[in-house]
C-alpha positions in Angstrom: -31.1 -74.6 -107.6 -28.7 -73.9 -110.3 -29.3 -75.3 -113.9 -27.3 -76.6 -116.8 -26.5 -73.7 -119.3 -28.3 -73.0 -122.8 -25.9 -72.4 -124.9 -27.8 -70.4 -127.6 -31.5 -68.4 -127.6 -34.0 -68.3 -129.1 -33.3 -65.4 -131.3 -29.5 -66.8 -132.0 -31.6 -70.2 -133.4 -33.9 -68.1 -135.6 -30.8 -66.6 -137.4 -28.8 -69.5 -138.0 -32.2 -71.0 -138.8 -34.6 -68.7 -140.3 -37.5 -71.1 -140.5 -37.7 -71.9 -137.7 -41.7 -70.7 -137.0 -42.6 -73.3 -139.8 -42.2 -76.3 -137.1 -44.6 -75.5 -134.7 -46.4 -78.5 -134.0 -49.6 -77.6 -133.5 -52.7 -79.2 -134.9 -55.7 -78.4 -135.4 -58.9 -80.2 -133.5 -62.0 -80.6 -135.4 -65.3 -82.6 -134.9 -66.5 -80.4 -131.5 -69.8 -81.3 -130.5 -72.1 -79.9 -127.4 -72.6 -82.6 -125.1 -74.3 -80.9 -122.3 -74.7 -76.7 -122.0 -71.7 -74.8 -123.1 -69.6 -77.6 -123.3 -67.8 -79.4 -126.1 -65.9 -82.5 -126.7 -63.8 -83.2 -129.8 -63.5 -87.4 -129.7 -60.6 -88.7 -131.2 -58.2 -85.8 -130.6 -55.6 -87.4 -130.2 -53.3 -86.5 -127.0 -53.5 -82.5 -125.9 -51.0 -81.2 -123.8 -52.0 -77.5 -124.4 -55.3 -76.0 -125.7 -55.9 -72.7 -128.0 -58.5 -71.3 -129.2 -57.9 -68.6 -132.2 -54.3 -68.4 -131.1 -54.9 -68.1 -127.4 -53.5 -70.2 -125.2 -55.9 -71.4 -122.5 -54.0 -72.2 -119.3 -53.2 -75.5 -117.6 -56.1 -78.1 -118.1 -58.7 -79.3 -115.3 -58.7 -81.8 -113.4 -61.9 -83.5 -114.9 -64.5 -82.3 -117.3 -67.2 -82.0 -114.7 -64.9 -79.3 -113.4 -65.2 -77.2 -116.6 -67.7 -73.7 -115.3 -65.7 -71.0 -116.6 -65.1 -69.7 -120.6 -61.8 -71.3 -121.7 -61.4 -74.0 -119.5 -60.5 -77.4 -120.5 -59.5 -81.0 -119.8 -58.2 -83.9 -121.7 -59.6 -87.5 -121.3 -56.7 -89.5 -122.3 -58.5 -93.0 -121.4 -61.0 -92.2 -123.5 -59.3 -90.0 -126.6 -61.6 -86.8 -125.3 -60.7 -83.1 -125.1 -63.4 -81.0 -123.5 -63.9 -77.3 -124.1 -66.3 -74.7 -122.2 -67.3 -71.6 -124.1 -70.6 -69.9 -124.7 -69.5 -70.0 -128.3 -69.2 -73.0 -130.4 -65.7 -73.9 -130.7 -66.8 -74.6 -134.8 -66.5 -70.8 -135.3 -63.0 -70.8 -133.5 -59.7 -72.2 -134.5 -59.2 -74.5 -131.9 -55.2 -76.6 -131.9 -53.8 -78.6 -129.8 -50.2 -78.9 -129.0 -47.0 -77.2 -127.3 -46.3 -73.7 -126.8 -44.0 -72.6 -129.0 -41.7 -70.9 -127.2 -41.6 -73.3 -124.6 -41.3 -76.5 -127.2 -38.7 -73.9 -128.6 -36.8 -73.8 -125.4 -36.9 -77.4 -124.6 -34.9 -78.4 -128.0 -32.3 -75.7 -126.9 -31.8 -77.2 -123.8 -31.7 -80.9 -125.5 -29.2 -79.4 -128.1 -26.9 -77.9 -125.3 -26.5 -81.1 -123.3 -26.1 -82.9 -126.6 -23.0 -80.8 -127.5 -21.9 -81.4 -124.0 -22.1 -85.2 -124.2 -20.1 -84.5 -127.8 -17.3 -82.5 -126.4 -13.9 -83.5 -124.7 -15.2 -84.0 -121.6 -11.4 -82.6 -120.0 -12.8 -79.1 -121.9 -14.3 -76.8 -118.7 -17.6 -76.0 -119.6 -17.3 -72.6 -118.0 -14.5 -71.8 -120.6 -17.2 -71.7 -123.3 -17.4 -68.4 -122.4 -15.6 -65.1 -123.2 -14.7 -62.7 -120.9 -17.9 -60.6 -121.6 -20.0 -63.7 -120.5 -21.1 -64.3 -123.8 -21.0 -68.0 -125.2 -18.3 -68.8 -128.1 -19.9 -68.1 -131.6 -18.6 -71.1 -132.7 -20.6 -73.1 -129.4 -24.1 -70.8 -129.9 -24.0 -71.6 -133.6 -22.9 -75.2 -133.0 -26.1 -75.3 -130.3 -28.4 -73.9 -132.8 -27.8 -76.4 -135.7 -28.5 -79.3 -133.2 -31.5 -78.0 -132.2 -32.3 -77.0 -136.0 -32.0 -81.2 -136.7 -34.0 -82.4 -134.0 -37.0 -79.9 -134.8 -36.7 -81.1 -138.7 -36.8 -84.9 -137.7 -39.3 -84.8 -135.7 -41.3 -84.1 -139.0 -39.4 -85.6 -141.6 -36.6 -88.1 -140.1 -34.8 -88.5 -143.4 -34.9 -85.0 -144.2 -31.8 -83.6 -146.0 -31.3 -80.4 -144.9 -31.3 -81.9 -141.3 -28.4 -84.1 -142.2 -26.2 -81.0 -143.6 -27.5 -78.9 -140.5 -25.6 -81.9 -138.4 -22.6 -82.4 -140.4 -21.8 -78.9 -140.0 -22.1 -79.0 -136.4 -20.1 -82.3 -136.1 -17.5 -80.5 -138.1 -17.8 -78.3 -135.5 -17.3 -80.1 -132.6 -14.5 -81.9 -134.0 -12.5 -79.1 -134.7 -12.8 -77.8 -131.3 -12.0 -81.3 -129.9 -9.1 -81.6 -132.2 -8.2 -77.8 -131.3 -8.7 -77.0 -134.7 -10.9 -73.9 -133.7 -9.9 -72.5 -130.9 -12.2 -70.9 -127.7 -11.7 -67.5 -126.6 -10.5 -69.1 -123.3 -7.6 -71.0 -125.2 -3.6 -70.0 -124.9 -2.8 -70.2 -128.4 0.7 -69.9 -130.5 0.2 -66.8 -131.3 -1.5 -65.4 -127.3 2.1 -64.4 -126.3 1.9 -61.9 -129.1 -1.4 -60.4 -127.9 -4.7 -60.0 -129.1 -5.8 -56.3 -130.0 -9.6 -55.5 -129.0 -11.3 -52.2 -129.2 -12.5 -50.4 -126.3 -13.9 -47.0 -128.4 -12.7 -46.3 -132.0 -13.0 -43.7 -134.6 -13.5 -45.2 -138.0 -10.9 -44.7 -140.4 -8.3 -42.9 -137.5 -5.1 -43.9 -136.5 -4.9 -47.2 -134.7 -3.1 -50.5 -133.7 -2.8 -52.8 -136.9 0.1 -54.9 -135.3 2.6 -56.1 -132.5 5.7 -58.1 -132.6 8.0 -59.8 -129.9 7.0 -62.6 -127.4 5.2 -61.4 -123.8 8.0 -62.0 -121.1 5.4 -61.7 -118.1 2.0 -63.3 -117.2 -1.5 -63.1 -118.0 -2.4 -59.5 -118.6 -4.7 -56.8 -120.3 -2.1 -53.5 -121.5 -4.2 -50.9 -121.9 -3.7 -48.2 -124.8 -4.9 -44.9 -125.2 -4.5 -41.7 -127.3 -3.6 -38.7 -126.0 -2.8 -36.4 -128.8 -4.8 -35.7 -131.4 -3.0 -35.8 -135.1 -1.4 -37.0 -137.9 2.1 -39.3 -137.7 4.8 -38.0 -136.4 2.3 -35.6 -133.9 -0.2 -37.8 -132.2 0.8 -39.5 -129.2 0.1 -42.7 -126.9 0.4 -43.8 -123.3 0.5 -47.7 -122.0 -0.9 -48.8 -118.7 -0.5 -52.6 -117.2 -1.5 -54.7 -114.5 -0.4 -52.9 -111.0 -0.7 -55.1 -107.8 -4.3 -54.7 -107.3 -6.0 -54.3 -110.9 -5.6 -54.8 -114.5 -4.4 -51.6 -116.4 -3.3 -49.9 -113.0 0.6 -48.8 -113.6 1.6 -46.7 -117.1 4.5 -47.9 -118.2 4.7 -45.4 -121.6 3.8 -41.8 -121.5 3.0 -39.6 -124.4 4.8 -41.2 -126.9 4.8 -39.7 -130.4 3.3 -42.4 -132.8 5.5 -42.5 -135.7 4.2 -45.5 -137.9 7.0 -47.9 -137.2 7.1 -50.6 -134.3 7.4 -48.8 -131.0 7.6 -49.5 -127.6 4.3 -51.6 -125.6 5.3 -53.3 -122.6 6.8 -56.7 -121.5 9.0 -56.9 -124.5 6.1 -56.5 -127.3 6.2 -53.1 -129.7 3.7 -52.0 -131.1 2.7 -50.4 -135.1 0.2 -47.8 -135.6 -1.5 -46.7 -139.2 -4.4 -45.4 -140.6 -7.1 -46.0 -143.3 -4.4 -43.2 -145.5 -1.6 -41.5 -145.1 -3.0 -38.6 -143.6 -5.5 -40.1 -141.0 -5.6 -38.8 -137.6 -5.7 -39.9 -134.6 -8.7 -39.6 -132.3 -9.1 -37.5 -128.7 -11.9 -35.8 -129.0 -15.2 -36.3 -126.9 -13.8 -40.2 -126.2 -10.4 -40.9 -127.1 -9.6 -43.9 -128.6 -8.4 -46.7 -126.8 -7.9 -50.4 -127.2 -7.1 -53.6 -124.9 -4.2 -55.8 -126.2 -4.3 -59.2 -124.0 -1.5 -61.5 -123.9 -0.5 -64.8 -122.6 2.9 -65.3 -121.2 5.5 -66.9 -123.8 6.0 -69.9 -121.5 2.6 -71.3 -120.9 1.2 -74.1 -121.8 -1.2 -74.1 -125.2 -5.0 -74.8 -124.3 -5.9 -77.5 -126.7 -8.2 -80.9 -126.4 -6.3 -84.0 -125.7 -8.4 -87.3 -126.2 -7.7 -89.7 -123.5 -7.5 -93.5 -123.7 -9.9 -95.1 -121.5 -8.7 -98.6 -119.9 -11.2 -101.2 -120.4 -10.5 -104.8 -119.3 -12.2 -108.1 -118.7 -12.4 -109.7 -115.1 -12.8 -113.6 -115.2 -14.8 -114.9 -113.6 -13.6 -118.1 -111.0 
């Protein structure tokens, strides 16, 4: 069965909330006594959804305390505020908590967080444009995600805690600047798409390389491909172009070993293209990889991706 998306992990919450290990919730259990051989109950518990003992969690509970034979297992008595423990050791010596896993109680806010930003977002948004083309969720919607979560773990100690509240008005900044199409998705046509966006593919650091284009794209979606493919300074390094053929993406070369001379030169689709380096003397890159970069663009005549609120017609019906 397929499931709703998590929108962050557990290692993305941990950086945009480094204290995050403080709010495990689990307590400790004290006042174990025997009550017949090898067996232990600690009244007044209070509820115990998971058992540990020095750290180690113990498994799924029993089904009854008569059923407890085996070192480690346990059961909780809710009726009667009990949790049974059976151990050849007495549990005094241990540290014995009850309470969630972490990484489970850790997952479980996630989740909540991710369908709370989906309740929160303009609902005409497609959820499976929070993605980039890697697969990889937005920044903007994993940091968003882990912010939410960060407030509901905080409240759930200390509902009128501060940092909980600026935690939350940074993600509903967030969320209404991508409803208001203030911050824009990687999915999103934007003013400027037409113009392309320059990615790196593999890249020398401080060689010769794209810093700009100009010009509108006169054609359709596509990802122009462009690669070094002599070595050298301006004026002696060259570049070739590839774009979409009928089959693929970066299929038919359109420019062929042209000498890269600093100024705006020929891409493809009526965009040009400027070269420069970190100094006047860098180089371009072939050896072992040559360098090589994706430029994606947007055709000048669509339509700009951005959230549009929608009225929602409410009436009354009288009643005869």
């Amino acid at each position: 069965m397929a499931t709703a998306a998590i929108y962050c992990t557990h290692k993305e919450l941990k950086r945009v909330f480094p204290q995050l290990d403080s709010f495990d919730n689990k307590k400790q259990i004290y006042g174990w006594t025997e009550v017949s051989s090898n067996k232990y109950g600690a009244h007044n518990s209070g509820i115990v959804t998971q058992l540990f003992a020095d750290g180690e969690d113990l498994g799924p509970a029993q089904s009854a305390h008569t059923d407890l034979n085996v070192e480690g297992e346990w059961f909780y008595n809710s009726a009667e505020d009990v949790c049974y423990y059976y151990s050849a050791s007495t549990p005094l010596d241990k540290l014995m908590e009850g309470g969630e896993e972490f990484t489970s109680m850790v997952t479980q806010y996630r989740t909540d967080a991710s369908r709370y930003l989906d309740s929160m977002l303009d609902p005409n948004m497609p959820k499976e444009g929070l993605k980039d083309k890697e697969g990889n969720f937005d920044y903007i919607i994993i940091r968003s995600t882990a912010l939410i979560a960060a407030n509901f773990m905080i409240k759930s100690h200390d509902p009128n805690s501060e940092l909980a509240s600026a935690l939350m008005e940074e993600a509903n900044n967030n969320i209404e600047n991508i409803n208001q199409g203030k911050a824009a998705l990687s999915w999103q046509v934007t003013r400027d798409s037409s113009q392309g966006i320059i990615r790196d593919v593999s890249y020398t650091s401080g060689a010769i390389r794209p810093v700009d284009t100009r010009g509108e794209w006169s054609g359709t979606y596509d990802l122009v491909k462009v690669l070094i493919t002599l070595a050298g300074v301006l004026g002696t390094a060259k570049y070739s172009v590839w774009v979409k053929g009928s089959t693929k993406l970066k299929e038919t070369q359109v420019v062929t070993d042209e000498i890269i001379t600093g100024d705006y030169q020929t891409l493809a689709g009526g965009l040009q293209i400027r070269f420069a380096g970190s100094a006047d003397d860098s180089t371009a890159n072939t050896t072992t990889t040559a360098d090589e970069w994706e430029i994606e663009v947007f055709g000048r005549h669509e339509t700009i991706d951005t959230s549009e609120g929608r009225a929602v017609k409410m009436t009354r019906t009288r009643k005869i």
